[in-house]
PLY file of the C-alpha trace (Angstrom):
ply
format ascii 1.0
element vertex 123
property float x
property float y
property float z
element edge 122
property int vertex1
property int vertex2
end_header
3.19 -49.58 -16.42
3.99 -45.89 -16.76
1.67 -43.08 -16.36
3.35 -40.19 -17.95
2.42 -38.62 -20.91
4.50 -36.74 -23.35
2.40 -33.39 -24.87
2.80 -32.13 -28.19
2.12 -28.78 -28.89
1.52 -28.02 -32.57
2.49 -24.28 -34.48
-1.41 -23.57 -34.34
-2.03 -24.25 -30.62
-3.53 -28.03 -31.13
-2.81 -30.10 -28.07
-1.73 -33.45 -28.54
-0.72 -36.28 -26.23
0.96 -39.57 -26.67
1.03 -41.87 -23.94
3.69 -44.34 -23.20
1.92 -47.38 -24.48
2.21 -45.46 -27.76
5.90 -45.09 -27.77
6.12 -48.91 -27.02
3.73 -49.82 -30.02
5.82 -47.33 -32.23
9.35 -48.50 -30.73
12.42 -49.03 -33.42
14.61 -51.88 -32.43
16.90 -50.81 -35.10
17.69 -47.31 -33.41
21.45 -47.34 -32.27
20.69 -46.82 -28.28
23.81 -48.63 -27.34
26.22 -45.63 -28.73
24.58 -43.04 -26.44
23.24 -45.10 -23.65
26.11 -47.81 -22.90
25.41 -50.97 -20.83
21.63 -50.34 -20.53
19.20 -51.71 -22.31
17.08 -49.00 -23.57
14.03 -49.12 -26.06
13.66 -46.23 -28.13
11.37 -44.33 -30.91
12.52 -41.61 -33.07
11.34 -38.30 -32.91
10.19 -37.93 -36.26
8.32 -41.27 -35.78
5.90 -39.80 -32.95
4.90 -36.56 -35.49
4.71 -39.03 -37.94
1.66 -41.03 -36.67
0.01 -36.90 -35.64
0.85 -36.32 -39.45
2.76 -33.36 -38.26
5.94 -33.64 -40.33
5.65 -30.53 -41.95
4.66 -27.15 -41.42
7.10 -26.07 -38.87
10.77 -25.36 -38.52
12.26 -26.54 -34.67
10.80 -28.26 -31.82
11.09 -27.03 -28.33
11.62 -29.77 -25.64
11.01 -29.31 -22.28
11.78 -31.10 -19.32
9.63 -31.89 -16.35
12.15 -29.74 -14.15
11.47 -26.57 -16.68
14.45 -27.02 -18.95
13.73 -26.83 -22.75
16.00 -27.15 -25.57
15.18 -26.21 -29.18
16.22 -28.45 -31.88
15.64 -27.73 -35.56
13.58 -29.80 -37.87
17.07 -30.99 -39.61
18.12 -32.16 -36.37
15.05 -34.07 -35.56
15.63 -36.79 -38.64
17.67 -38.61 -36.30
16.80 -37.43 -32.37
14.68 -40.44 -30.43
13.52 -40.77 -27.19
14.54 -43.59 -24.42
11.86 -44.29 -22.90
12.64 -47.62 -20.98
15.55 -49.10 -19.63
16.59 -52.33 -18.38
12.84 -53.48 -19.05
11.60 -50.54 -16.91
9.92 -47.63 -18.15
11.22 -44.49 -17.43
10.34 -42.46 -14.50
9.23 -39.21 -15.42
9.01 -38.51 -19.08
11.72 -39.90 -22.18
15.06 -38.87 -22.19
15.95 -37.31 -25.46
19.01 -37.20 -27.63
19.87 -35.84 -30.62
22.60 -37.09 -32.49
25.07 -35.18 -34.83
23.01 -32.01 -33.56
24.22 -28.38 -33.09
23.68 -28.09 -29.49
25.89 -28.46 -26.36
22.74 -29.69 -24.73
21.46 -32.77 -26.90
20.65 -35.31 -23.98
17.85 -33.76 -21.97
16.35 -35.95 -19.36
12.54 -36.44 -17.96
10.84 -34.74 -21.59
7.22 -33.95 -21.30
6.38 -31.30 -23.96
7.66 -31.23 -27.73
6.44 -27.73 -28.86
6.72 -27.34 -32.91
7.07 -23.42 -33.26
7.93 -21.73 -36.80
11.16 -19.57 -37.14
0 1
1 2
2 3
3 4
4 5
5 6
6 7
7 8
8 9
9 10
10 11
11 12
12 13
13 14
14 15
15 16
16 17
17 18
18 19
19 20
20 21
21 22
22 23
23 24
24 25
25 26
26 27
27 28
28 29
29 30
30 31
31 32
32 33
33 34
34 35
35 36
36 37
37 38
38 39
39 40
40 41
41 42
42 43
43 44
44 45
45 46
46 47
47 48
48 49
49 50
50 51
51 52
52 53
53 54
54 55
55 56
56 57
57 58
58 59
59 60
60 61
61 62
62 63
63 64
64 65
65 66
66 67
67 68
68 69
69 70
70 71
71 72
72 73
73 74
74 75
75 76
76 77
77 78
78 79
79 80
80 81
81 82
82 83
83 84
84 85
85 86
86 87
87 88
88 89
89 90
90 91
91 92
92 93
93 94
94 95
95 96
96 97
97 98
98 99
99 100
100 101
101 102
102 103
103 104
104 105
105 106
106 107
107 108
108 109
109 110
110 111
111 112
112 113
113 114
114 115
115 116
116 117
117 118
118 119
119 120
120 121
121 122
């Protein structure tokens, strides 16, 4: 089992955290892993799928990301409809946080690895 936790900051400072046994209760089999992650077997949850069980679907406008290593990557709440997190592969969860990616997104950075913090900020 995993210990990492992935935080959630909301746009009025409210701490949040969602564990990984969360992501694998909230999991989507139906999420198209294969066309970003090929020959793995990943398990994944969308993004909008997390806020959904904080009730935190509205009230903001992007998300910052930010990777154990420091890295962060804004995404806007258009792009989040269909970003997910892997957070296991090959059975095995991952090592230090879920690897996001955002499909169809604006970015030239929409695969960030090791995500710990989603921070919901208003433009």
């Amino acid at each position: 089992m995993s210990h990492w936790q992935l935080q959630i900051e909301t746009v009025d400072g409210q701490a949040l955290s969602v564990s990984y046994d969360d992501l694998e209760r909230w999991k989507d089999a139906t999420i198209p892993v294969e066309e970003y992650v090929p020959g793995k077997q990943a398990e994944a949850v969308y993004v909008k799928d997390i806020l959904r069980q904080h009730a935190l679907l509205e009230g903001f406008s992007r998300a910052v990301f930010t990777a154990e290593d420091g890295f962060k990557q804004k995404a806007s709440k258009e792009e989040l409809d269909q970003a997910f997190f892997v957070f296991k592969q090959n059975g095995e969860p991952m090592n230090a946080g879920a690897r996001l990616y955002v499909p169809d997104g604006r970015s030239d950075c929409l695969n960030v690895k090791s995500v710990i913090q989603i921070q919901l900020e208003q433009a």
